[in-house]
C-alpha positions in Angstrom: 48.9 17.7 5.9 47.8 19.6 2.9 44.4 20.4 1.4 45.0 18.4 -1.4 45.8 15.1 0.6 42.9 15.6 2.8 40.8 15.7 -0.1 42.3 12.7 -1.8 39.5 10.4 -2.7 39.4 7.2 -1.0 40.0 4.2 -3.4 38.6 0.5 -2.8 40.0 -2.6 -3.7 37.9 -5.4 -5.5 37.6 -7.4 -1.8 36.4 -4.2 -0.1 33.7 -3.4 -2.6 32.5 -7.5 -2.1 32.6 -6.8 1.2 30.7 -3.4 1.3 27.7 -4.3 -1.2 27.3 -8.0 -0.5 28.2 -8.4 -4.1 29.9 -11.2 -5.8 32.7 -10.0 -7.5 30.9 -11.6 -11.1 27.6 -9.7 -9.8 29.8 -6.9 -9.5 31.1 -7.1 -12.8 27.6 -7.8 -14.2 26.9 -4.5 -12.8 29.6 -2.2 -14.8 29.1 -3.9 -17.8 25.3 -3.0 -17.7 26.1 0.7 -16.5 24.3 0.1 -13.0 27.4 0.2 -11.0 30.1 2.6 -10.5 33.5 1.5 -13.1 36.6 0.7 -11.7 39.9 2.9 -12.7 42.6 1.6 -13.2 45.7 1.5 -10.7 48.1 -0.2 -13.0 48.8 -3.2 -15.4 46.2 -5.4 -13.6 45.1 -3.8 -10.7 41.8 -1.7 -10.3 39.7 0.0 -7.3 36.6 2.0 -6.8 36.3 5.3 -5.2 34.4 4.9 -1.9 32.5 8.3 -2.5 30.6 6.4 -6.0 30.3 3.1 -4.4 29.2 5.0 -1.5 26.3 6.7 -3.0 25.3 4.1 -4.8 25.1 1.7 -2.1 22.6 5.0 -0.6 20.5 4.8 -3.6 19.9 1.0 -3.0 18.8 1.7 0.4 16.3 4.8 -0.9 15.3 2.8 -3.8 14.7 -0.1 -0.8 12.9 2.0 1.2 10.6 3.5 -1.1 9.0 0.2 -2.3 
């Protein structure tokens, strides 16, 4: 396996990331549109994903953000 494979960023389809954040896929939405969730790229025509690493940290600053109040 190369270097450049086992740094290949790990990408999330829409019923993942509703299953991860607990998010409604109109919640989710919501979120991008307002800048308060990570945007989806594009993966053709009319398919999108995340990349685990940004939903992953922001999933961690929920929790801090949780924890702090």
């Amino acid at each position: 396996m190369t270097a450049q494979a086992q740094t290949a960023p790990t990408i999330l389809r829409r019923k993942q990331v509703e299953a991860r954040t607990g998010l409604a896929r109109s919640t989710i939405y919501q979120h991008v549109r307002a800048g308060t969730f990570p945007a989806p790229i594009s993966l053709g025509a009319k398919s999108v994903g995340w990349i685990e690493a940004e939903v992953n940290a922001w999933l961690e600053a929920r929790i801090d953000d949780s924890r702090k109040a």
